[in-house]
Each structure stands twice: as C-alpha cells, then as structure tokens.
C-alpha positions in Angstrom: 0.0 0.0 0.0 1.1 3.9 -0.7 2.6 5.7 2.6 2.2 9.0 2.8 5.0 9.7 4.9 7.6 6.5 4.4 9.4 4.8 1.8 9.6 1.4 2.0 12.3 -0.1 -0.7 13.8 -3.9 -0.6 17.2 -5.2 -1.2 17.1 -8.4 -1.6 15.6 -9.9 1.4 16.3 -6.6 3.0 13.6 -4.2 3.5 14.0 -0.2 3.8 11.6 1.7 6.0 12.4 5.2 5.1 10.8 8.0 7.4 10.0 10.3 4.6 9.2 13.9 6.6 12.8 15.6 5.6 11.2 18.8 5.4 9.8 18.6 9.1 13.5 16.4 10.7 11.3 13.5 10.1 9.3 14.3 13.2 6.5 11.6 14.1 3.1 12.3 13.7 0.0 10.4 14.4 -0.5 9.5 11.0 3.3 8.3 10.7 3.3 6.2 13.8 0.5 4.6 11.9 2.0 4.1 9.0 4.9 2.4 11.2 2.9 0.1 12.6 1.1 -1.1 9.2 5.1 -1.3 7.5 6.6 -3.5 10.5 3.5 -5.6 10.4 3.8 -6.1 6.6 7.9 -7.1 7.5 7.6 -9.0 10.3 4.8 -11.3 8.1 6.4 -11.6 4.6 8.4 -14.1 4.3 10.7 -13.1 1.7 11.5 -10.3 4.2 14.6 -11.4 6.0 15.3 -8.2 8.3 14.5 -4.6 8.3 16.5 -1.6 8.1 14.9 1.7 9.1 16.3 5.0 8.8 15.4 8.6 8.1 15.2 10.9 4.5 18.0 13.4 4.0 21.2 14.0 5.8 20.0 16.0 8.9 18.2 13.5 10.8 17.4 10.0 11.3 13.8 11.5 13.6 14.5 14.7 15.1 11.3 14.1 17.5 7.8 14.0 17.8 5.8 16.3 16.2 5.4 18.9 19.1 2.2 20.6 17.5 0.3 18.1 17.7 0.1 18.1 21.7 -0.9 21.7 21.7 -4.6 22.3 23.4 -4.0 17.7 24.7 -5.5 17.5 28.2 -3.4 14.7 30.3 -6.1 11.6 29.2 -5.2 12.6 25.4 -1.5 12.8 26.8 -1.4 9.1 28.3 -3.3 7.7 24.9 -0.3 9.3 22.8 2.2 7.3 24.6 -0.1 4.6 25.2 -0.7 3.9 21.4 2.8 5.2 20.4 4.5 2.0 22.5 1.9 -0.7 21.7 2.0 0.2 17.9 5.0 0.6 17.2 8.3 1.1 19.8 6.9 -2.5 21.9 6.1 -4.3 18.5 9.6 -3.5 16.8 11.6 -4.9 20.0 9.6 -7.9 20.1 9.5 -8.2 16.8 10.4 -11.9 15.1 13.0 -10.2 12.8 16.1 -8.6 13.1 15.6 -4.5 12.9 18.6 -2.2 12.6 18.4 2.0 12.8 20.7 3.5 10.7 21.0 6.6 12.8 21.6 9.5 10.2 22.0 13.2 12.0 19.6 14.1 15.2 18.2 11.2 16.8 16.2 12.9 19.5 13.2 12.1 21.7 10.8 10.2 20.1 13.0 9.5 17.4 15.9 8.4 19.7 13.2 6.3 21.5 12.4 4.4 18.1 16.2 4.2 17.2 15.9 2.1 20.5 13.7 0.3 19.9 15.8 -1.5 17.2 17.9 -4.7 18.2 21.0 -2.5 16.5 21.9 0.7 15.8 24.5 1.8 13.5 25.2 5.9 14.1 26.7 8.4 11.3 29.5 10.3 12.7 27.7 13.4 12.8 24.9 11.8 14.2 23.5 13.6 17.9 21.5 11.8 19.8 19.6 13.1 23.1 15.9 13.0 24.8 14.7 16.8 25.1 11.6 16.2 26.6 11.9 18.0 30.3 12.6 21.3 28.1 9.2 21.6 27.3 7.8 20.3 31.1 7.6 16.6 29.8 9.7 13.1 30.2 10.6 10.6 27.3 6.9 8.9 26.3 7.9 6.2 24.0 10.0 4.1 26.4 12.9 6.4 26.8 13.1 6.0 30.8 13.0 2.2 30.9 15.3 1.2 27.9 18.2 4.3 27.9 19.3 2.6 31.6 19.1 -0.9 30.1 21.7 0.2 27.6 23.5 2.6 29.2 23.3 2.1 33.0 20.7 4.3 35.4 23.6 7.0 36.1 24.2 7.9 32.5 20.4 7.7 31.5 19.7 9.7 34.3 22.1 12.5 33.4 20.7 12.1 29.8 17.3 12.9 30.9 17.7 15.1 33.6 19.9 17.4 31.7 18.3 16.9 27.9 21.8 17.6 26.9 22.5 15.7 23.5 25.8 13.4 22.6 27.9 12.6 19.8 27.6 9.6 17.9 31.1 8.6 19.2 29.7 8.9 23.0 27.1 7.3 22.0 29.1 4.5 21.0 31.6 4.6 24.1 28.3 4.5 26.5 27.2 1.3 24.7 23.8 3.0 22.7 24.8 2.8 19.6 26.8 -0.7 18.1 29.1 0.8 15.5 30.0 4.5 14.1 30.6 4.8 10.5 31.0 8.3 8.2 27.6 8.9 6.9 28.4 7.6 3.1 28.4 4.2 4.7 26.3 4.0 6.9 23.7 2.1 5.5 26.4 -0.2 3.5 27.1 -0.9 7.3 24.0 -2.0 8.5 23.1 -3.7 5.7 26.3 -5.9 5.9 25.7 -6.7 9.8 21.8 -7.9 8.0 23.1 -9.6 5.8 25.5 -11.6 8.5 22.3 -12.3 10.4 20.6 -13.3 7.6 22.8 -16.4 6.8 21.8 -17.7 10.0 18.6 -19.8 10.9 15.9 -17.5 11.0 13.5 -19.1 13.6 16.5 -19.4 15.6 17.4 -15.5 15.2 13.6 -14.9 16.3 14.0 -17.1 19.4 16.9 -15.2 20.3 15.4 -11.7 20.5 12.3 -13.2 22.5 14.8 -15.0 24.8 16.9 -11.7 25.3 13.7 -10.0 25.3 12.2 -11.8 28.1 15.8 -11.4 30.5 14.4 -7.6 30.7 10.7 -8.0 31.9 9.2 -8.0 35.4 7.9 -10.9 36.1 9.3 -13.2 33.6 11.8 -15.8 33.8 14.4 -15.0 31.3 16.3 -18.6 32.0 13.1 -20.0 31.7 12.2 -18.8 28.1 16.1 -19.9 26.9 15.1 -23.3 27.7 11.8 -23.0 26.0 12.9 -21.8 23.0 16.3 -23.7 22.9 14.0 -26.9 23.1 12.0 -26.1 20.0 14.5 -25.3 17.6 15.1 -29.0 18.2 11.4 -29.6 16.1 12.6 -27.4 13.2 14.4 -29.1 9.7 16.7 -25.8 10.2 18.5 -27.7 12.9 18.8 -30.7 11.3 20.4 -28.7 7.9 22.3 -26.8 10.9 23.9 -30.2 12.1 24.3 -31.9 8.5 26.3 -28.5 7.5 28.2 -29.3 10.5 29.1 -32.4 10.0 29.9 -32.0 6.6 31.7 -28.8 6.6 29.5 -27.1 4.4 27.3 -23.7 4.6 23.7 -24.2 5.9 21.0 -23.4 3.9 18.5 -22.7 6.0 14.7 -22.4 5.1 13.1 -21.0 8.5 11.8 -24.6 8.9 
C-alpha cells in the first residue's frame, strides 16, 4: 500500500523503511506512527523479508522528535493515549519483533526519534549523528519508552544525566556508553547496516527470532528469562533448520536454511 510519509524499498531480502518527513526532521506524527505500525506488520509477516533496516530521508536526521504541534490544546487523558498507542504500535512491536531490525542513525536522533532508534535490536550511528531526549525542556519526560530502555543500555547514572539534563551526545559517545553498536562516516552507513543484516541473515531465521524473545524476556518484570532460553532452545530442536544446521556441521558445508 502507498505511505504518505515512508518509503519502504527492498534489497534483496532486506527491507528499507524510510521516514520520509525531511522537510519537518522527520518528526513523528500520528499518521506516521500509523504508517509504522502497518510497515513492520507487513515485515515481520512476509516471508521473503529477512530483516528490516529503518532509517530517516535526508542527511540532517534519522527523527528529530515527535511532532510537538500536535500536543498543543492535549489534556493529560489525550496525553497518556499518545504514549499509550505510540508503544503498543509501534516502539513494543519493533523490539519484540520476530526479525532482526537495525536504525541507521543519520543526524539528530532525539526524543521520540531516539526512543524508536531504540527500539531496534542495532543501531548503527553516522558520525555526525547527535543523539539526546529533550523532553523535560518543554515540562515533559521521554513517552515512548525512553526511561525504561536508555538505563538498560546505558546504566541508570548515564540515563539519568541524559534525561535530567536533555543535553544531546555525539555519535562517538554514544558509541563509548554502549547505545549505539558501530559508528561509520555517513556515506556508509547504511552499506554498514546492511552488511551486519546480511551476516544475520545467513543464520537460521527461527533461531534468530527465538533469540530476541529470549533476550527480550531477560528484561521483563515478572518473567523468567532462564526459563524462556530453555523454552525456546528446546523447539529449535522440532525445526528441519536444525537438522540442515547439524548436516552442514558435519559436513563442513554452509547451511542453507529455510526457516523450517
């Protein structure tokens, strides 16, 4: 289907989601987080769709934040439902997603757009990308999941300065505090991403999506991270992938694997 404000392109079994708003820093709307949610749903069920690579239009900004007009006149009810929708949609569905999804952080990754950026299982950052959560500058805190996944990847005392003092980073402190995977000059960043993909994608597939819910699950209240590793260790053992997996072992050849 048409997107009014994303391209989606594939390469090979690679699919591009494009935020296509260069004029406003690729800020997220309403009708964009929509349009997120229908283009990872689409991903994450095609099957010749082998991992996702989202990133934004231009060279200024991967999603320079949410689109701050549209909370003018929003009473604290129409507040929560924002965030509510924003993380169910979108941010919750891309982390527990059953694919691999890399940001290609190009430019300002800030608030809601630094929030989506982790969201991803990877990011790979431009050099001059800057990277921050603003939102206590205009009497508000990170919506989209800032709070609860900055400290998973960067430890409470660096998130906290983060938020407390909205100041933004470079790409290559972003790197040195663990938020970012790689750094790369701009005119390779995606070549970057796409060859980490690409790495992933020789692997077994159902194996890959086991491994993010396994990972996944080591970071939610309530839930036994040691617990789902066994679960999902002990089904790969139904699939022919592990069977190929073995037989390639034993005869010292490259897998082909079939997400079987």
């Amino acid at each position: 289907m048409p997107f009014q404000n994303l391209l989606i392109e594939h390469k090979g079994r690679i699919q591009y989601i494009v935020i296509n708003r260069e004029s406003k820093m690729n800020a997220l709307n309403k009708v964009t987080i929509a349009e997120l949610h229908t283009a990872f749903y689409d991903a994450f069920n095609n099957p010749e769709v082998g991992g996702i690579i989202i990133t934004g239009a231009g060279q200024k900004a991967f999603v320079a934040g949410a689109d701050i007009s549209e909370f003018a006149g929003a009473d604290a009810e129409a507040g929560g439902e924002v965030a509510r929708q924003g993380q169910k949609l979108v941010f919750d569905m891309i982390e527990n997603g059953n694919k691999p999804v890399i940001a290609a952080v190009n430019g300002f990754a800030l608030g809601g757009g630094l929030e989506l950026a982790m969201a991803c299982h990877i990011r790979i950052a431009s050099d001059n990308a800057k990277m921050g959560l603003p939102e206590v500058t205009l009497g508000l805190i990170p919506g989209y999941g800032g709070t609860q996944r900055l400290p998973k990847l960067v430890g409470k005392g660096r998130a906290m300065e983060m938020i407390m003092t909205a100041d933004m980073i470079s790409a290559a402190e972003a790197c040195q505090y663990g938020l970012v995977n790689h750094v790369t000059d701009q005119e390779n960043l995606l070549a970057k991403a796409e060859e980490i993909l690409n790495k992933i994608m020789l692997r077994a597939p159902l194996a890959i999506a086991s491994a993010i819910k396994a990972v996944n699950s080591g970071f939610k209240d309530g839930i036994n991270g040691f617990e789902t590793e066994i679960e999902e260790f002990s089904k790969r053992f139904a699939t022919k992938d592990l069977q190929e997996g073995i037989s390639a072992f034993l005869e010292k050849r490259k897998p082909d694997f079939k997400g079987e």
